[in-house]
MIPALO-157714 format. One record per residue: residue in three letters; x, y, z of N, C-alpha, C in turn. Coordinates in steps of 0.2 Angstrom, whole numbers, plus 2048, in hexadecimal, padded with zeros to 3 digits. Last residue first. Example, Ala and Ser with C-alpha at 12.3 -4.5 7.8 and 13.67 -1.06 7.14 Angstrom:
% residues 2
SER8407F58238447FB824840800827ALA8427E482783E7EA8278427F0827
***
This chain:
% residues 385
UNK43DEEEE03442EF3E04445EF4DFCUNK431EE8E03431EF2E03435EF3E02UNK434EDDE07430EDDE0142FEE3E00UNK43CED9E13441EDEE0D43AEDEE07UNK436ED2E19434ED7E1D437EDEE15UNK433EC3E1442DEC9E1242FED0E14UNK439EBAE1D43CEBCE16438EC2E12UNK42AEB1E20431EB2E25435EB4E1DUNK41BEB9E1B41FEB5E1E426EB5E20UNK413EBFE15414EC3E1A419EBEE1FUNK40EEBBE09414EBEE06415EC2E0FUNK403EB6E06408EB1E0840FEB4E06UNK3F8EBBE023FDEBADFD402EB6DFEUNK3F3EBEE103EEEB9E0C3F2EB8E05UNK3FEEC6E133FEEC1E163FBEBEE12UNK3FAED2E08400ED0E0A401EC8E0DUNK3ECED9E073EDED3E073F6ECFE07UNK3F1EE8E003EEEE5E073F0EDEE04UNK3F8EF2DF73F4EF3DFD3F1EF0E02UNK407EF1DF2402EEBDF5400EEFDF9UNK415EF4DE840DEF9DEA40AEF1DEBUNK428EF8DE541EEF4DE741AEF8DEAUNK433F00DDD42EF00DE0429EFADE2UNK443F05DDA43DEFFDD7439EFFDDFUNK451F0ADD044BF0BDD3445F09DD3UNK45CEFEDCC45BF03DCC454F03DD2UNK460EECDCD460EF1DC545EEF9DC6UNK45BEEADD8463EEBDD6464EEFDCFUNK44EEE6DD644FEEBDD9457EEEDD9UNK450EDADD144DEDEDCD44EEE6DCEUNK452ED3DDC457ED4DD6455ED9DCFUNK449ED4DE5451ED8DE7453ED7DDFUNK440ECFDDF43EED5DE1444ED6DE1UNK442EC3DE2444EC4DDA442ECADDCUNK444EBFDEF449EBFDEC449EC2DE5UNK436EC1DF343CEC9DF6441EC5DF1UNK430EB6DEB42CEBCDEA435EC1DECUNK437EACDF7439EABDEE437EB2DECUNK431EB0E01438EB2E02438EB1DFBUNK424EADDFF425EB4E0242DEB6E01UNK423EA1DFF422EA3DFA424EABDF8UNK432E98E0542CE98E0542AE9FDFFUNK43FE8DE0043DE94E03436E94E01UNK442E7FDFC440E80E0343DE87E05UNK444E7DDF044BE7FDF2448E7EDFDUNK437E7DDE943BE78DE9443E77DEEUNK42DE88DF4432E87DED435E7FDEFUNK41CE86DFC425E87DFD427E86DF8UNK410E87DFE412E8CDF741AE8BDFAUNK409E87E0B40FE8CE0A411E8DE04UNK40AE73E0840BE7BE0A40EE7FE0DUNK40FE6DDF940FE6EDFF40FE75E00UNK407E65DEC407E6DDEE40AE6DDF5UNK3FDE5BDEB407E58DE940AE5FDECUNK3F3E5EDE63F4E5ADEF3FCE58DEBUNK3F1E68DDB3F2E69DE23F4E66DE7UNK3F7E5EDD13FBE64DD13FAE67DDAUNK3EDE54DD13F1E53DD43F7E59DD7UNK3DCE59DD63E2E5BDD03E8E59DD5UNK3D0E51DDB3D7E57DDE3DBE56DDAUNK3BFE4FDD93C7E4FDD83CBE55DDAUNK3B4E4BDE53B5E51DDF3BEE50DDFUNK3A5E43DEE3ACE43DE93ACE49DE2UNK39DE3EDF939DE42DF63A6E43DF1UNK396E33DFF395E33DF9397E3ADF5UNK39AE33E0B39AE2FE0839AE2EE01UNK397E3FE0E39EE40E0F39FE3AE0CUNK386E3DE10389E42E0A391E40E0AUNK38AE35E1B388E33E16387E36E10UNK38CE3DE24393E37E2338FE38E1DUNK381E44E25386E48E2338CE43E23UNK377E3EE29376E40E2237CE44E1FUNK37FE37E38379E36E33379E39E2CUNK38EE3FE39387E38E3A383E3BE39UNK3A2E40E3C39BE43E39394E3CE3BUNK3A7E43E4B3A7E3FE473A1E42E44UNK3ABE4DE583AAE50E533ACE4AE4AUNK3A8E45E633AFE44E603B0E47E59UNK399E48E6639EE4CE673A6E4AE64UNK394E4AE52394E47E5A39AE4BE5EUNK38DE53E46394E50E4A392E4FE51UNK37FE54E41387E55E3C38CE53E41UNK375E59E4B373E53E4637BE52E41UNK37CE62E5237BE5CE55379E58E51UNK37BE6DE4B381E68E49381E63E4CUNK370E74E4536EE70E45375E6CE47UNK373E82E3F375E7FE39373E75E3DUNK36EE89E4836AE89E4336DE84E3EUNK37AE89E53371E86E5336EE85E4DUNK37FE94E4C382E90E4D37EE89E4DUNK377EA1E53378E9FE4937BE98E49UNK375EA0E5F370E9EE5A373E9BE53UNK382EA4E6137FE9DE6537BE9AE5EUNK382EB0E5E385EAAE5B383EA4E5BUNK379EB6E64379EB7E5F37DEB0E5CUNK381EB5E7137AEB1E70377EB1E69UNK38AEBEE6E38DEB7E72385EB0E6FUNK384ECAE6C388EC5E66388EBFE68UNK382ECBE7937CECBE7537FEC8E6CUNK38DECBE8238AEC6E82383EC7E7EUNK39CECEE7A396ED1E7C392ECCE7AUNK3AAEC8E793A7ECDE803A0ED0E7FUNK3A9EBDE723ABEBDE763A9EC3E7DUNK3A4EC5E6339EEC1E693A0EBFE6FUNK3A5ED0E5C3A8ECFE633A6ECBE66UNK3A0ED0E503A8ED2E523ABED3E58UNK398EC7E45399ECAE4A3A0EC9E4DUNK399EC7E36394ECDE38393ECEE41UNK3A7EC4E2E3A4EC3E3039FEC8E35UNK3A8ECEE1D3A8ECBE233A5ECAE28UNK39BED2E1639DECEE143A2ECCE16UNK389ECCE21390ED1E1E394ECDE1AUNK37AECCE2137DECAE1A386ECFE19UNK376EC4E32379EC8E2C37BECAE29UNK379EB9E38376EBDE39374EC5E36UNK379EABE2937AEAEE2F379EB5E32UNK36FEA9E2136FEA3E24372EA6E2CUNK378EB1E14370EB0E16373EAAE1BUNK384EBAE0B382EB8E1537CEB6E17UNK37BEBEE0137FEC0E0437EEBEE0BUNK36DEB5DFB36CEBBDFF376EBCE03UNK36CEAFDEB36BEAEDF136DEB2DF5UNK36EEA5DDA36DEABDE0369EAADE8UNK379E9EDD2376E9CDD7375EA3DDCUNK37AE9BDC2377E9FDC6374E9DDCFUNK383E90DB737FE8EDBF37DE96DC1UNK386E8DDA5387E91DAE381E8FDB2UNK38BE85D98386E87D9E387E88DA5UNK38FE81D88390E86D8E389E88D92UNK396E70D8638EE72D85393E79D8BUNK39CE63D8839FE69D8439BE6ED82UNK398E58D8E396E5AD86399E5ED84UNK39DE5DD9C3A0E58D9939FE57D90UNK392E65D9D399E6AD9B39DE62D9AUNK387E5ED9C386E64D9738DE66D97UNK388E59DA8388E53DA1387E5AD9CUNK389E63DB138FE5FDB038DE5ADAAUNK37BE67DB3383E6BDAE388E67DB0UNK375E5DDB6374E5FDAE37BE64DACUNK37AE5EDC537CE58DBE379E59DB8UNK376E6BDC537CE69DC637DE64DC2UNK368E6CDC536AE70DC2374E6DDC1UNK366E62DCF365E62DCB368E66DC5UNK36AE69DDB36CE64DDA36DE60DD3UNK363E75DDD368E76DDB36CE6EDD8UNK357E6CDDE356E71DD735CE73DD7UNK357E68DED356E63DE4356E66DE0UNK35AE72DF3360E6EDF135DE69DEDUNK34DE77DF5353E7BDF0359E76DEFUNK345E6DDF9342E6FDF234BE73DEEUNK34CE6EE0534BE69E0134CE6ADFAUNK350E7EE0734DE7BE0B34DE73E05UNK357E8CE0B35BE84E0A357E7FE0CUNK352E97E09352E97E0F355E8DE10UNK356E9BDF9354EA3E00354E9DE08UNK35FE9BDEE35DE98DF335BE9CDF8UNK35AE96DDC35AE9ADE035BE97DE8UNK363E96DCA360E92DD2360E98DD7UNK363E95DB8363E9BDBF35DE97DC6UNK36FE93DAB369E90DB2367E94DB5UNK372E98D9D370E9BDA536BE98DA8UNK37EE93D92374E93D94374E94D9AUNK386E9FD85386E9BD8C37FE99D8EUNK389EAAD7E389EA4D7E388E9FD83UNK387EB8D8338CEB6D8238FEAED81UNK37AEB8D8437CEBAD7D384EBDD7EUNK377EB1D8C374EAED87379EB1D81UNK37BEB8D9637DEB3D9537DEB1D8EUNK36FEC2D94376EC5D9237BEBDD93UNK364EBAD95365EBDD9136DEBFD8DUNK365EB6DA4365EB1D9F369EB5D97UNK367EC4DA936BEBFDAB36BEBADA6UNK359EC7DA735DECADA5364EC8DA5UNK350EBEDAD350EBDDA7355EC2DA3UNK355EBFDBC356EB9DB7354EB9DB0UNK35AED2DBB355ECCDBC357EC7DB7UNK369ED9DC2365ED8DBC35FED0DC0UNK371EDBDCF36DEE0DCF367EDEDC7UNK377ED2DCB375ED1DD336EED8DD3UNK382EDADC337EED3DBF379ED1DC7UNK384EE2DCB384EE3DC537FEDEDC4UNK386EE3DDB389EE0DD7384EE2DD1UNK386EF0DE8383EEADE3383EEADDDUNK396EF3DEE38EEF4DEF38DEEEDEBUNK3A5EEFDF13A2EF6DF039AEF6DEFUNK3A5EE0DEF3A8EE4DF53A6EECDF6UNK395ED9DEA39BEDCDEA39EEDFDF0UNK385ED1DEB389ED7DF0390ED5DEAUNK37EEC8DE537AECEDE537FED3DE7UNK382EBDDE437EEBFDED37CEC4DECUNK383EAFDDC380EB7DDB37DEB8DE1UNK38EEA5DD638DEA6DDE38BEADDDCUNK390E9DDC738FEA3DCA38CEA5DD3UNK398E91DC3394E91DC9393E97DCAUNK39EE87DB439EE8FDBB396E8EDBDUNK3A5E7BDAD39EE7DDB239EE82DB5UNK3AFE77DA13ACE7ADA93A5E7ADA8UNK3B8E70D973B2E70D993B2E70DA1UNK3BFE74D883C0E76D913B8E74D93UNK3BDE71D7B3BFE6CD7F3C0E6ED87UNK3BAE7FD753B5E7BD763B6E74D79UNK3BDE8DD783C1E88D7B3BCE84D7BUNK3B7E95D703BCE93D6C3BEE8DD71UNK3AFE99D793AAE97D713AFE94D70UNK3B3E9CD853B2E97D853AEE94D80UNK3B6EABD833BCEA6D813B9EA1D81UNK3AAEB2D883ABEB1D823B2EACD80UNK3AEEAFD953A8EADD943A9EADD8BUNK3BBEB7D973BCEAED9A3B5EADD93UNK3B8EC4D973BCEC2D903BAEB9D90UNK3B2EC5DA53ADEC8D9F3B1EC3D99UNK3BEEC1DAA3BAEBCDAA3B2EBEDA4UNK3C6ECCDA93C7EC6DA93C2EC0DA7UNK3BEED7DAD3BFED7DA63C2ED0DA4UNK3B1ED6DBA3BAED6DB83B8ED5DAFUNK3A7ED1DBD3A6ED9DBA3AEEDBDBAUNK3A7EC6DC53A3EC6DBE3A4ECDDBBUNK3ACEC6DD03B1EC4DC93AFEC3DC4UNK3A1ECCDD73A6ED1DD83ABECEDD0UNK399EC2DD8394EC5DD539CECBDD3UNK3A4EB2DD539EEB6DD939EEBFDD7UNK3A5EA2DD13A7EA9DD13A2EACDD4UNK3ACE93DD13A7E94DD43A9E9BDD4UNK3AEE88DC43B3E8EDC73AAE8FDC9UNK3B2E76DC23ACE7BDC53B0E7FDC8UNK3B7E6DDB43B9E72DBA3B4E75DBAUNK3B6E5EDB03B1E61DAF3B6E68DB6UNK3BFE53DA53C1E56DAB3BBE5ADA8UNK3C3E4AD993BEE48DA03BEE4BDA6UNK3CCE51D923C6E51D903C1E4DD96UNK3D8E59D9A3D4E55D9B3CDE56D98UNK3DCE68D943E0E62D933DEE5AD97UNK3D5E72D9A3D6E6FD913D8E6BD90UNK3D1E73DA43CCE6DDA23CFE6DD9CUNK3DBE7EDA83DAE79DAA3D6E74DAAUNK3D6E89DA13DBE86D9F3DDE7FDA2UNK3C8E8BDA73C8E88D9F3CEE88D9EUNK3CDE8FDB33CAE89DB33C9E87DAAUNK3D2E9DDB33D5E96DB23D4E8FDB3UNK3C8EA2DAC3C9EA2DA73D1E9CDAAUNK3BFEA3DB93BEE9DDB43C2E9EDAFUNK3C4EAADC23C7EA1DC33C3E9FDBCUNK3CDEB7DC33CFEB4DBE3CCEAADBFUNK3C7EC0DCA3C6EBFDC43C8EBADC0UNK3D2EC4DD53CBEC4DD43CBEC6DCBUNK3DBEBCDDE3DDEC0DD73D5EBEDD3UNK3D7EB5DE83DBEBADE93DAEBEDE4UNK3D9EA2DE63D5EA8DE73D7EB0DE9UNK3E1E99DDD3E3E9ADE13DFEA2DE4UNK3DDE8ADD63DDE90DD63DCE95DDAUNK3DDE7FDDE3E1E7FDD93E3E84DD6UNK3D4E7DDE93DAE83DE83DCE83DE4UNK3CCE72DE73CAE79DE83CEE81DE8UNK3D4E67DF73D0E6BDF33CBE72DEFUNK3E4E73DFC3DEE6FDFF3DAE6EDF6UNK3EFE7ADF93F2E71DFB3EAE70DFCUNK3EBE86DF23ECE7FDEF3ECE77DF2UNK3DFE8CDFC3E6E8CDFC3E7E87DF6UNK3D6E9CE023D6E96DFE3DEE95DFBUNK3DCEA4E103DAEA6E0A3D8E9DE07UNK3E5EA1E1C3DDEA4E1F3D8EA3E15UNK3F2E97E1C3EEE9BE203E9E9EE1EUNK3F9E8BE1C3F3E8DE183F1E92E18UNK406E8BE26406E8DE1F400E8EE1AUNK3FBE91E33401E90E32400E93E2BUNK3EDE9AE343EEE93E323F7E90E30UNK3E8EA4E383EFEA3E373EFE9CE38UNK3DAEA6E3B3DCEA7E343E3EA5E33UNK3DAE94E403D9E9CE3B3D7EA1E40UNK3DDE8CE493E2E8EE453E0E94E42UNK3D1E89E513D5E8DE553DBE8FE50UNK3CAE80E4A3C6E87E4A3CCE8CE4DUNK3D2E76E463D1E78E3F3CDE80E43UNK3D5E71E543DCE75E503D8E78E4AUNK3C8E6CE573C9E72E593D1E75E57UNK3C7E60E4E3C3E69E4D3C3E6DE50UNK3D0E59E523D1E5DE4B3CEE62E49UNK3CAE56E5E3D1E5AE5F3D1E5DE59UNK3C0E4EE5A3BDE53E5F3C4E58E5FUNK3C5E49E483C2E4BE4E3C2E50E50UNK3CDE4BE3C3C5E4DE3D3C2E49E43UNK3DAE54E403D8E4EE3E3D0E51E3EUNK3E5E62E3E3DEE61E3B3DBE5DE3AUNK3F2E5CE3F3EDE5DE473E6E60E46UNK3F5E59E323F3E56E363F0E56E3DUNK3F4E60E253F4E64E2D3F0E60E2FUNK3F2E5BE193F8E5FE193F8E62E20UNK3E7E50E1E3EDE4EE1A3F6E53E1AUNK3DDE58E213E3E55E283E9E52E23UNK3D8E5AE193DDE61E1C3E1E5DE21UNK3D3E50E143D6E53E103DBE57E15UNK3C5E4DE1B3CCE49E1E3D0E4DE1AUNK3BAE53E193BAE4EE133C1E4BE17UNK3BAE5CE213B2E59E223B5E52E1DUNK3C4E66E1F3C5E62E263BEE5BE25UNK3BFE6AE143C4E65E143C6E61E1AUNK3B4E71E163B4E6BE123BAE65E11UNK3BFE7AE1D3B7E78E213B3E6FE1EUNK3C6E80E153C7E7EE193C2E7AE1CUNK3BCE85E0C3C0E7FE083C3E7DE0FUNK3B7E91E133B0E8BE0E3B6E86E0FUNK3C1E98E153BDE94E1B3BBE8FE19UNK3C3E9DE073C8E99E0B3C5E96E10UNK3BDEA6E013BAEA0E033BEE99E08UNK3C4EB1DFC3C0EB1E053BDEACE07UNK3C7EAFDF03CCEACDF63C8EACDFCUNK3BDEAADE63BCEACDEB3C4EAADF0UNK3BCE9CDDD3C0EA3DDB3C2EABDDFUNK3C0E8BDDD3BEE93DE33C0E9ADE0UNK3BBE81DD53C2E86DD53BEE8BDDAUNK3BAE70DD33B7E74DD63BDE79DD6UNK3BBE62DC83BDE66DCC3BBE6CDCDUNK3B5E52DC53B4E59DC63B8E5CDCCUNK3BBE46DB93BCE4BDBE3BBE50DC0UNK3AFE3BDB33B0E40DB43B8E42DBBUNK3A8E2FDB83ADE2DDB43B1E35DB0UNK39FE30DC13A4E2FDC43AAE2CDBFUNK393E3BDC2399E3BDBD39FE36DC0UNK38DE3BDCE389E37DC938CE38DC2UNK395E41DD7392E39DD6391E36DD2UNK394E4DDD539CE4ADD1398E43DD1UNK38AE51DDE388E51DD738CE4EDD4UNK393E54DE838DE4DDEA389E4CDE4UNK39BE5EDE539DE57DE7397E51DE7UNK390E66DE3396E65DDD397E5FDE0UNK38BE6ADEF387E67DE938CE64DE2UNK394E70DF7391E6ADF938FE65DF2UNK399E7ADEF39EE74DF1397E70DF2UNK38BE83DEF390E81DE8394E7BDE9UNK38BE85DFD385E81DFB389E7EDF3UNK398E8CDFD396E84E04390E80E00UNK395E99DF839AE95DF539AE8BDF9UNK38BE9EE01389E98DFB38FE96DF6UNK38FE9FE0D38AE98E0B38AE97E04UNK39CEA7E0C39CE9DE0D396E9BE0DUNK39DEB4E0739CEB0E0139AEA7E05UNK39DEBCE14398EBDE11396EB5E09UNK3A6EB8E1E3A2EB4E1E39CEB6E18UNK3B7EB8E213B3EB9E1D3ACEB4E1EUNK3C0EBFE303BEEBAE293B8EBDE26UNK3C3EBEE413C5EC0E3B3C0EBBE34UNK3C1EC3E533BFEBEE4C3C1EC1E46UNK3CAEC4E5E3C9EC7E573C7EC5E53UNK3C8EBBE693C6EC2E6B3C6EC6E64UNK3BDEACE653C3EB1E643C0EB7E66UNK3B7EA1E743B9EA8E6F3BCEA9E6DUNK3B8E9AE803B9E97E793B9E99E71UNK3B8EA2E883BFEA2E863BDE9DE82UNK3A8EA4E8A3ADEA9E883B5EA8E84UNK39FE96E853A4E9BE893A6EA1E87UNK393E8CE82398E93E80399E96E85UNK38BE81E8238FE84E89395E88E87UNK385E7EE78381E82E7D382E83E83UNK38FE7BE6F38DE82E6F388E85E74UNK399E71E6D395E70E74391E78E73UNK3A0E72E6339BE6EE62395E6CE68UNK3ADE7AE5E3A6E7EE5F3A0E79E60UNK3BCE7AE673B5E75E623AFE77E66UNK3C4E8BE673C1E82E6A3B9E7FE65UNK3C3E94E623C8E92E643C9E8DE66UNK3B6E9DE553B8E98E5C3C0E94E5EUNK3B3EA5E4B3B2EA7E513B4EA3E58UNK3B7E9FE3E3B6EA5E3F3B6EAAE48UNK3B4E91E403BCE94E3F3BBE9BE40UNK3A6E90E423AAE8FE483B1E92E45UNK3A3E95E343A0E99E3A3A4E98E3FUNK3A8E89E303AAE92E2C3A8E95E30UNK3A0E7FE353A6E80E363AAE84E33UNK393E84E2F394E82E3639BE82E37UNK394E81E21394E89E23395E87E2BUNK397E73E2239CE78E1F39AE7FE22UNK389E70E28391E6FE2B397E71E27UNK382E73E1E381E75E23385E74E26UNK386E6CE11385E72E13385E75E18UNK385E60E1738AE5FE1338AE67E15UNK376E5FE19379E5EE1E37FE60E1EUNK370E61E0C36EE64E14373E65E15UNK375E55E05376E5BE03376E61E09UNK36BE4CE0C372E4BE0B376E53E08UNK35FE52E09363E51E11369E50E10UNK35FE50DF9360E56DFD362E56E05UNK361E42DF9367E45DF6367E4CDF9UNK355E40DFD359E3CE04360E40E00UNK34CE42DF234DE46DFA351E44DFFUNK34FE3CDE9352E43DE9351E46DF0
***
């Protein structure tokens, strides 16, 4: 177990490593003790509150699928702000070069993978189908695990892990999901509860209950509540999350109902528990600048990539042993969500608004998120008119 927790370490620590470089760097963050300025964004953008322990959830699912290898486990992000995490694991697994080839995994592929976000071309910044993990497409808060028990019903050797967070457990969607899984006794998931304690507006509900409160109310919506903890990543925790994982994959392969609880501090590891990113200028001020330095140091990346940004030692070797299936439906997805026809998703969305709109007096209402919808693209402009 202790060479499966390095191995797990390591896998971890370079996913959050390279959600922290996409977040703030322009060039391959791997020389960090000769940061510059111009190897800066002057805007950092993103989300940093949900990546470690959505990072800690991926890592250990994949390196726990091992030990089901006659299983298909598949991982559901229900977090769109995770979008870094699956970009990060995909650049780490080869996957992202496959649909953005100048994302190879090298010294060049990790500086197109830090220098493209958040405008990642057609991927751009959100969790996306064409990678690992998208199949459920993050945004529409609330909904991953009642699409991941529609997703296992028709593979009785499919196990889906929808990983949710403290915010899509107090939807009505997913309240309903937890009772639905009495009857969907052939869906067999695994949810991953990611409990940081935070939501977008304060603290979360269920973040705020103690594990024997948490067990409880599970319990008495049928379910058995693991409950892990991680306060500082050290061995002992990645053998007990590890654990905890391959008994819930031979308990949701039985068709057994069992959640993961995985608590842990909103943003722990980096400077502070934002839920974006918590520095916003480190380009011009040299007390971020070192701020960063630090937080970057910490994940160790000298031991995780050489300079031709190659993985080595505990970290090829997690990438060796690490497997989670890709619904065919995602790697066949080209990106951008493009139609059959070639129009992309933004322009299909304005065509049926126009026609709808012909019939009379017709409104939309999008407060925000228009790009990470993929509706801010070329043919978007008429989605008001």
């Amino acid at each position: 177990m202790a060479d499966l927790a390095e191995r797990a370490d390591a896998l971890w620590r370079a996913i959050a490593f390279l959600s922290v470089a996409q977040l703030h760097f322009q060039a391959s963050p791997i020389a960090i003790g000769q940061l510059g300025t111009s190897d800066l964004k002057r805007r950092p953008s993103g989300h940093w509150g949900t990546v470690p322990g959505t990072a800690w959830a991926l890592a250990h699912a994949g390196l726990a699928a091992g030990c089901w290898p006659e299983l298909e486990v598949i991982p559901v992000l229900g977090a769109g702000h995770a979008g870094v995490v699956q970009r990060a694991l995909a650049w780490l697994t080869g996957d992202l070069a496959k649909v953005s080839p100048a994302s190879s995994r090298d010294a060049a592929g990790l500086t197109a993978l830090v220098s493209s976000f958040p405008d990642a071309g057609d991927l751009g910044s959100e969790v996306h189908p064409s990678l690992p993990g998208g199949a459920y497409m993050g945004g529409w808060l609330g909904g991953a695990l009642a699409f991941a028990q529609g997703m296992a019903l028709d593979a009785p050797a499919r196990v889906v892990i929808p990983i949710l967070g403290d915010g899509e457990c107090e939807t009505p969607t997913t309240a309903a999901a937890w009772l639905a899984q009495r009857a969907l006794t052939e869906a067999h998931v695994l949810p991953v509860v990611h409990l940081n304690g935070q939501r977008m507006g304060g603290q979360s509900l269920l973040g705020a209950m103690s594990d024997e409160e948490v067990i409880a109310y599970m319990r008495g919506l049928g379910w058995k509540a693991v409950m892990t903890h991680v306060t500082t990543g050290d061995p002992a925790e990645h053998s007990a999350f590890h654990s905890a994982m391959v008994t819930g994959l031979d308990a949701a392969r039985r068709g057994e109902r069992q959640v993961i609880f995985l608590r842990c501090v909103k943003g722990w590891s980096g400077p502070t528990g934002e839920h974006k990113t918590p520095l916003t200028d480190p380009a011009g001020d040299p007390r971020q600048r070192a701020a960063l330095s630090r937080w970057l140091a910490s994940y160790r990346p000298s031991e995780l990539l050489d300079n031709d940004g190659q993985p080595i030692g505990s970290l090829a070797a997690a990438l060796d042993g690490f497997r989670l299936f890709d619904p065919p439906e995602a790697r066949s997805a080209a990106p951008g969500c493009t139609s059959p026809a070639g129009r992309g998703f933004s322009a299909e969305v304005s065509a049926v608004l126009r026609q709808h709109a012909a019939f009379g007096a017709f409104k939309i209402f999008s407060p925000d998120e228009l790009r990470s919808n993929r509706l801010g693209g070329p043919g978007a402009g008429a989605l008001g008119a």
